[in-house]
Every structure is written in C-alpha cells, then in structure tokens.
N, C-alpha and C positions, 0 to 999 in steps of 0.2 A: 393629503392630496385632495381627497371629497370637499374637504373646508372650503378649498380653493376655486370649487367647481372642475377638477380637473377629471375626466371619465378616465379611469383606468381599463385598458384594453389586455385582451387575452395576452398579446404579446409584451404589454408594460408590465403585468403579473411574474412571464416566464422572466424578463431580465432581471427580476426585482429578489425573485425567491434562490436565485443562481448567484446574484451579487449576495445574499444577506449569508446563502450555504456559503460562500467562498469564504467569508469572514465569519464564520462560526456563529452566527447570530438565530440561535434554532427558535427563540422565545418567537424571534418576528417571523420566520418561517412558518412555524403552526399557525400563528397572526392571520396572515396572508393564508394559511389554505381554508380556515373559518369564514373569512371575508368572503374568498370565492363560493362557497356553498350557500352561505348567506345571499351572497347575491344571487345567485343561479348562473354563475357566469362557466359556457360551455367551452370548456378546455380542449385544444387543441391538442396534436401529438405529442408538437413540441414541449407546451406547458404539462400534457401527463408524465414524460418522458424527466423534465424537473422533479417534479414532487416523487416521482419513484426513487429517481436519485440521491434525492437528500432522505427519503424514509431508509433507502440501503444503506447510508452515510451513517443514520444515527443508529442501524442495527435494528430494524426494524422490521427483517426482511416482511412479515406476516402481513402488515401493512403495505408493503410495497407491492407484492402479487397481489394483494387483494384493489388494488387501484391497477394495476395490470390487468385483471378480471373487468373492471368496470371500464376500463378504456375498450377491449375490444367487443363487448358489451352494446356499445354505444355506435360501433360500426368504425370506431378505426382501430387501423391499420400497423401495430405495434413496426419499426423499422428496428436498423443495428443498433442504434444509440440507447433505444425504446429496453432491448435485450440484452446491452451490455453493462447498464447500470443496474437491471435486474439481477444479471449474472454475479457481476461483481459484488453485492450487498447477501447473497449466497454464497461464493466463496469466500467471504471475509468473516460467516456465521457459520463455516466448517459444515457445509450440507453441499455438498460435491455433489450427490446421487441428483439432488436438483438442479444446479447447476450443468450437467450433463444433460438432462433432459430438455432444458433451455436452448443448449449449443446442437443440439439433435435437429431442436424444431427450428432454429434459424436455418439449420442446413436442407431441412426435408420442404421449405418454404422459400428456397432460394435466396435466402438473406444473407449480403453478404461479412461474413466472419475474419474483420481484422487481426493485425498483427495484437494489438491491445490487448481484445476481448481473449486470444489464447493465452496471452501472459497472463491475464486475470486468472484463467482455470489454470497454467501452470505454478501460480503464485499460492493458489487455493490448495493443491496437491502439495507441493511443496511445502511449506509450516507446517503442513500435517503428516512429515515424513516422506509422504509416497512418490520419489523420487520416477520410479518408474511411468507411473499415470502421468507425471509431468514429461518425462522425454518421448513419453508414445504423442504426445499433443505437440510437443516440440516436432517430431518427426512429419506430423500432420501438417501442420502449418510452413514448414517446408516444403511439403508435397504440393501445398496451394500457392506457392512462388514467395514468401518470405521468408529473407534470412533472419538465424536470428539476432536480434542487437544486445547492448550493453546489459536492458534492464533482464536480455531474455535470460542470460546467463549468469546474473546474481541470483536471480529465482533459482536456480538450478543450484547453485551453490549454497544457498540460506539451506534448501533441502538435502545436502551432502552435509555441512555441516552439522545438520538436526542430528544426522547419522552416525555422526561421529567419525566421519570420511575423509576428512582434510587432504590425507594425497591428493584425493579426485577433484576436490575446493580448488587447490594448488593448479591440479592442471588444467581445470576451466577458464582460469585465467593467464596459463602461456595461451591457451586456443585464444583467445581472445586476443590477445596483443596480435600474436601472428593473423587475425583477421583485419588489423587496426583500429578494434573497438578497445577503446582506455578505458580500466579500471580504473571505478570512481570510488568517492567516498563510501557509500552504499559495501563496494567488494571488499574492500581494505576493512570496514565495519565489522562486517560480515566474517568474515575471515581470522581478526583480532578474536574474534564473540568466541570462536570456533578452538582457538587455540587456551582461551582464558577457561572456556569449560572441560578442555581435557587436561590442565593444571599445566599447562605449557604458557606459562606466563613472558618467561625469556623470551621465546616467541613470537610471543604478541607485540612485545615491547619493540621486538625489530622491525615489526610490520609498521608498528605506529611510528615508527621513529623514522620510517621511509616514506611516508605519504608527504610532508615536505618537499622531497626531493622530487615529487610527482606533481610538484604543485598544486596539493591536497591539503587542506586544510581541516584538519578533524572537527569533528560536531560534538553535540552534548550526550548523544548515545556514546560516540568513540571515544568518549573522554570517559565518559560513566563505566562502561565497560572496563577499560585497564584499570580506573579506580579501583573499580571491583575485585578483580583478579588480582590486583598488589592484597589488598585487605584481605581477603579469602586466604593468602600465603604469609599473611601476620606481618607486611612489610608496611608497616605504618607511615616510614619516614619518606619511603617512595609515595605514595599511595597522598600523603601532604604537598609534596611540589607539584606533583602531576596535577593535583587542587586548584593549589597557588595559579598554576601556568595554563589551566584552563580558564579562570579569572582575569589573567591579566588578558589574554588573547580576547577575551572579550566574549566569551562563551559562556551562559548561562546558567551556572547550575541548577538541577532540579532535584526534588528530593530525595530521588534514588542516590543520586551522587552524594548530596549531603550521606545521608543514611550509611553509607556506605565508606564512607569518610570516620566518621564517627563509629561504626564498628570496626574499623583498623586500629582506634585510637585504643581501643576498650580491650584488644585482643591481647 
C-alpha cells in the first residue's frame, strides 16, 4: 500500500489486523503491529481494542494486558469490547481469578456487562469443571435481564459433562426445548463426547444417529469422537464405516480421527 502512495489511517490499520485475525493470518498481524510502532502511529480504542484481541486469540494473554496497560496509560478510555476480548484471552488461558477481577472493574466502572462477556466467564468455569462458578454467573446475568440462550446452555453442559453428570447434560437440554432454544451441533457434540468417556458408546451412537432427524449435520469433532469411542471398545469394523461415511458426507478428517482409526485397526 505505501508503494502506491496510499496513507494508511488508524482505522485502515484496525480493519486490516480484524480481516488478517479472521483468516488466521498471524505472520501479517505482528507485520502490521511492527509497522504501527515504526511509524509512530497513535492507536485509537478501537484499533487497541484489535491487537488485544488477536494477542488473547494467539494465547498471549501477558501481551494483551500489558497493551491494556499502555492504552490507558495514554488516557483512553478501555470500553465493553476493550474488556471482553481481555476477558476472554484469560478465560481461554484458565486464569479465572483474573478474569474476575476484570468483570469486577467493568462493573465498579459502570461498563456495561453483556450476555457474551458472562458466557465467556461461564465457558471459562466450565472446561475447568466448576460448574457452580458458572451457574452463580448464570444466575447473575439473569438478575441483569438476560436470558439465557442456546450457547449459554451448552457451556453448562460441556461443564456437567467434565463431571461426569450426563443426567444433568440430559436435562439441560429438555429445559431448553421447553424454552424454544434448539439443540445444535455443539449440544449433540457435547453430549456424544459425554457418553463415549463413560464407555456408553451404544449411547452415543443413538444420539449421533438422531441429529439427522434434527436437521444436524455432524462436524469433524462429532465424527472424531464416535470414531474414538468405537476404537476405544476394539470395534474396528464400526469405527471404518463411521470413517468411510464421514468422507463421503464431505467432512474432513483430521489427524485425531485418522489416529484414531488406525488404533481400532491395530487393537
């Protein structure tokens, strides 16, 4: 763009570093935050608010607070989006107790605290077991007028599952219907995963053998997964079609499946 004489503006920056993170392209995102300090070019909220973003994306959190430091540093003004990208690059690096104190000072600052940002900290609880911490934040963000939706209740369920809870999994999703929020791929996932690690593979197999009729279309997790669970029970010749018919549907295996395929074979 410089070749061309083109000025690249604060805002041309933030579109550019949001299109390269959307398509995974992190080589030209650090590119682009080099450029900018090279040039001395002074970054708005919105463009701090990116680069904190994609630093949480790549797991960086350390990097991301410390450009969180240096934005209000500078005299602005961190907003929800500024906080929730922070939050969320903490909950995904399993540091809750930060991530808490994050959702403390959005609150003791009047910022206000979407449905998103709670799923993030419930999503954060949840993988890491603590079911509880997740329904006290559920409870919470109902108190502040949302309900909660599809994604709010798979988090809840990946976390009953961790548990090895599956009744409870089960009945999160009659509450759900009976709200009119549809279990999606994600639940049906999630739920298969739940039943193949407690050796309830028959199980699984009904669940996945219903998403069809729900007008679900399983993915390459939900394919990987029953792979797994046939292999794990030394069912080889299952464990090969379920293969075959992930292929043909046009779903991609990845190595785990591979892997996973070839220890059924071997067992």
């Amino acid at each position: 763009m410089e070749k061309e004489g083109l000025d690249i503006d604060v805002k041309s920056y933030t579109r550019l570093i949001k299109l390269y993170s959307t398509f995974g392209e992190d080589k030209e995102v650090k590119r682009l935050f080099m450029e900018i300090e090279e040039k001395g070019v002074e970054p708005d909220v919105h463009l701090y608010t990116s680069i904190i973003s994609v630093y949480s994306k790549l797991g960086n959190v350390g990097k991301a607070y410390q450009v969180f430091d240096e934005m209000s540093e500078r005299g602005l003004v961190p907003d929800g989006y500024t906080y929730g990208a922070l939050i969320n690059g903490f909950c995904k690096d399993g540091q809750m107790q930060v991530a808490e104190v994050l959702l403390n000072e959005m609150q003791s600052k009047g910022i206000h605290i979407n449905r998103a940002i709670f799923n993030m900290m419930m999503d954060g609880y949840s993988k890491r077991g603590s079911v509880e911490e997740a329904l006290r934040l559920q409870s919470i963000m109902e108190g502040k007028g949302y309900e909660a939706d599809a994604n709010t209740y798979n988090i809840i369920a990946t976390g009953l599952r961790k548990l090895g809870m599956m009744n409870e999994a089960y009945k999160l999703r009659i509450v759900m219907e009976s709200k009119n929020l549809i279990p999606n791929v994600y639940t049906y996932t999630s739920l298969v995963h739940g039943e193949c690690k407690s050796g309830k593979v028959d199980d699984a197999m009904k669940l996945f053998s219903e998403m069809p009729t729900k007008g679900l279309i399983p993915n390459v997790v939900t394919y990987t997964t029953m792979i797994s669970g046939l292999s794990k029970q030394g069912r080889s010749v299952q464990a090969s079609r379920l293969y075959n018919q992930m292929v043909e549907a046009g779903v991609i295996p990845d190595a785990i499946a591979y892997s996973a395929l070839v220890g059924s074979l071997h067992s």
